[in-house]
C-alpha positions as CSV (number, residue, x, y, z in Angstrom):
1,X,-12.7,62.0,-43.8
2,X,-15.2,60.8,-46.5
3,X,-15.1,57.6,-48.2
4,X,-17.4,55.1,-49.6
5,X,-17.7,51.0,-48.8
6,X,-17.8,49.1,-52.1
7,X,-16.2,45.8,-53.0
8,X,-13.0,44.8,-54.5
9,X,-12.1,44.4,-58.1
10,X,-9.2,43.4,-60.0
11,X,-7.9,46.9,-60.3
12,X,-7.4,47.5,-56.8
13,X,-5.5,44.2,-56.3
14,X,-1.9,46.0,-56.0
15,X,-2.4,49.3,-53.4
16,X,-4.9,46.5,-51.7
17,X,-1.8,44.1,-51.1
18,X,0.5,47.3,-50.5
19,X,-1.8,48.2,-47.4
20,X,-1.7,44.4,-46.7
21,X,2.2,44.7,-46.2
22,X,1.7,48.0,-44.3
23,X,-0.6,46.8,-42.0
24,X,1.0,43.2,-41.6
25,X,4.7,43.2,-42.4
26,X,5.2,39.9,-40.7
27,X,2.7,37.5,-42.6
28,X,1.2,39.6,-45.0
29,X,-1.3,38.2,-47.7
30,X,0.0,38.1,-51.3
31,X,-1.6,40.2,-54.5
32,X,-2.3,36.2,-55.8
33,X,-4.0,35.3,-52.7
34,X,-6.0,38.6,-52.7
35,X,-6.5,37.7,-56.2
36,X,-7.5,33.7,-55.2
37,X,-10.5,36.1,-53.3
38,X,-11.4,37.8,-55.3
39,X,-11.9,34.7,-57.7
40,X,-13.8,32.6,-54.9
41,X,-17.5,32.6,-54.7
42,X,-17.4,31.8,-51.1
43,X,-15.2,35.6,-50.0
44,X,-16.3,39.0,-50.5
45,X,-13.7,41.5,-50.0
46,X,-15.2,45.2,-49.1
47,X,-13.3,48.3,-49.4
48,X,-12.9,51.9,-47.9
49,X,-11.9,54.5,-50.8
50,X,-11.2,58.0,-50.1
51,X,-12.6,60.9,-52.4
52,X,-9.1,60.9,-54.3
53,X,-9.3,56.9,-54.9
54,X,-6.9,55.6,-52.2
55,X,-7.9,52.2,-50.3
56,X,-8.2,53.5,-46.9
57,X,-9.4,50.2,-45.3
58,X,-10.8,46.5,-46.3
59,X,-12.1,43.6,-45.2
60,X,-12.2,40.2,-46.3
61,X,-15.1,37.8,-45.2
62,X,-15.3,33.9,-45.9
63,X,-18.6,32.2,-46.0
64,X,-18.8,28.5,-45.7
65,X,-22.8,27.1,-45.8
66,X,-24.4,29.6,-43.4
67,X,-21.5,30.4,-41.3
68,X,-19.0,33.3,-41.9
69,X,-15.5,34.0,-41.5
70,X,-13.7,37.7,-40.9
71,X,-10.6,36.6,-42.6
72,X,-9.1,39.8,-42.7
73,X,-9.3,43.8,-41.5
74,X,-6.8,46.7,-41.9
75,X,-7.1,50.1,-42.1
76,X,-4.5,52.6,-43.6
77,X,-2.8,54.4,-39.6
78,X,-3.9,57.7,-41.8
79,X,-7.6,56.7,-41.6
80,X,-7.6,55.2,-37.9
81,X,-9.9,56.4,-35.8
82,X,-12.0,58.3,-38.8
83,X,-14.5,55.1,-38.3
84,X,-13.4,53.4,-41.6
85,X,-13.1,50.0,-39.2
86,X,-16.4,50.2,-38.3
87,X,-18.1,51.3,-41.1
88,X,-16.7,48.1,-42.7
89,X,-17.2,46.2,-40.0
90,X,-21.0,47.0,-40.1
91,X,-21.8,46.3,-43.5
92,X,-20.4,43.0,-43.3
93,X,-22.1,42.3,-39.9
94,X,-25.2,43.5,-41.8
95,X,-24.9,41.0,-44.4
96,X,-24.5,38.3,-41.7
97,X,-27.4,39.1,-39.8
98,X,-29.4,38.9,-43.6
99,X,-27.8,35.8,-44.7
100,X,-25.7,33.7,-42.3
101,X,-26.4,32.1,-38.9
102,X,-22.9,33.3,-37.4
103,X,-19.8,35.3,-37.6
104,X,-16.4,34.4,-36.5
105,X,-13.2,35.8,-36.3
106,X,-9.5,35.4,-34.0
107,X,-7.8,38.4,-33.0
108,X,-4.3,39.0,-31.2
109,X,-5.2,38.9,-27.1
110,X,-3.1,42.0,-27.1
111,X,-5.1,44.2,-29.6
112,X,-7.6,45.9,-27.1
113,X,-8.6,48.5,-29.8
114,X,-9.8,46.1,-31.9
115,X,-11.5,43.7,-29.1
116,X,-13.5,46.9,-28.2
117,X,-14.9,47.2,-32.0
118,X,-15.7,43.7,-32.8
119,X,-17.8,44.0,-29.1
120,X,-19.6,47.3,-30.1
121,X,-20.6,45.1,-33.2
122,X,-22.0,42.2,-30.8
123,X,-19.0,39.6,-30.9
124,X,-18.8,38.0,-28.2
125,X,-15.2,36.2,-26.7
126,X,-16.0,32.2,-26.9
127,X,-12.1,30.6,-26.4
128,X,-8.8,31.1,-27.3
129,X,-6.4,29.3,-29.7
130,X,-2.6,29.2,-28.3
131,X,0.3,30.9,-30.0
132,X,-2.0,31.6,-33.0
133,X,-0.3,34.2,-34.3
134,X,3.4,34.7,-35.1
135,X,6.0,37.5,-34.8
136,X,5.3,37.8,-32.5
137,X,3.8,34.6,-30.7
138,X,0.7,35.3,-29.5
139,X,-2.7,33.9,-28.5
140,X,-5.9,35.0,-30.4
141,X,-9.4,35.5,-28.9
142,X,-11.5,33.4,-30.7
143,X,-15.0,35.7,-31.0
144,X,-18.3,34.6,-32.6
145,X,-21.7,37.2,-33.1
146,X,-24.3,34.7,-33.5
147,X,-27.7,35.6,-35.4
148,X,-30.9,34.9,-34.6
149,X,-33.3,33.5,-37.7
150,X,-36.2,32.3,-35.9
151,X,-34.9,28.7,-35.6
152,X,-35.8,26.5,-32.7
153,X,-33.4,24.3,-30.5
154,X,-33.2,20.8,-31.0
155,X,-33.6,19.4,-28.1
């Protein structure tokens, strides 16, 4: 499967938000929050296009000062397992390690597959937030990657 990482514009906004509702039929984003993204100087939204122009994956990051928030990752179940996860999730853990001081993101307790990616990447588990997640209820892992810049401890 070949694709290409490149970020978001307006004109992907609709089959970006109908993946959204694909991937997350319970609490799916909206094509104005996507949009309220886009329009933020603090989110970069990345995504996955095939050769014939479909959105095979994205990811949504949020950076406040030097610390950085995975908001958001979903790949189309036609592109699972083709890497498109992890392609996405590198280039924005390569951004972090080039600009931010950590990464952070929750993710449901029970989703193993995608525990095991974010720990390929170097996340690490650091706590968990109770019922976090709705329909269902569920805990999430709270999980950091943390980036070294040369910057002493303050003792």
């Amino acid at each position: 499967m070949k694709y290409q990482i490149l970020p978001m514009s307006p004109v992907h906004l609709s089959r970006v938000a109908a993946l959204e509702k694909l991937c997350f039929p319970a609490d799916p984003w909206s094509e104005a929050l996507f949009q309220a993204a886009l329009d933020s100087p603090h989110t970069a939204i990345l995504l996955a296009e095939g050769e014939d122009g479909s959105i095979l994956g994205y990811a949504a990051l949020s950076v406040i000062l030097d610390e950085g928030n995975l908001d958001n990752i979903a790949v189309a179940p036609e592109a699972r397992r083709h890497g498109v996860a992890d392609a996405l999730l590198g280039a924005l853990t390569g951004f972090g390690r080039d600009n931010l001081s950590l990464l952070m993101l929750e993710v449901r307790a029970s989703n193993a597959p995608a525990i095991t990616l974010y720990e390929k990447h170097g996340f690490a588990a650091v706590g968990r937030r109770k019922n976090y997640y709705d329909a269902p209820r569920e805990d999430a892992i709270l999980m950091t990657l943390e980036f070294n810049h040369g910057t002493a401890a303050v003792e």
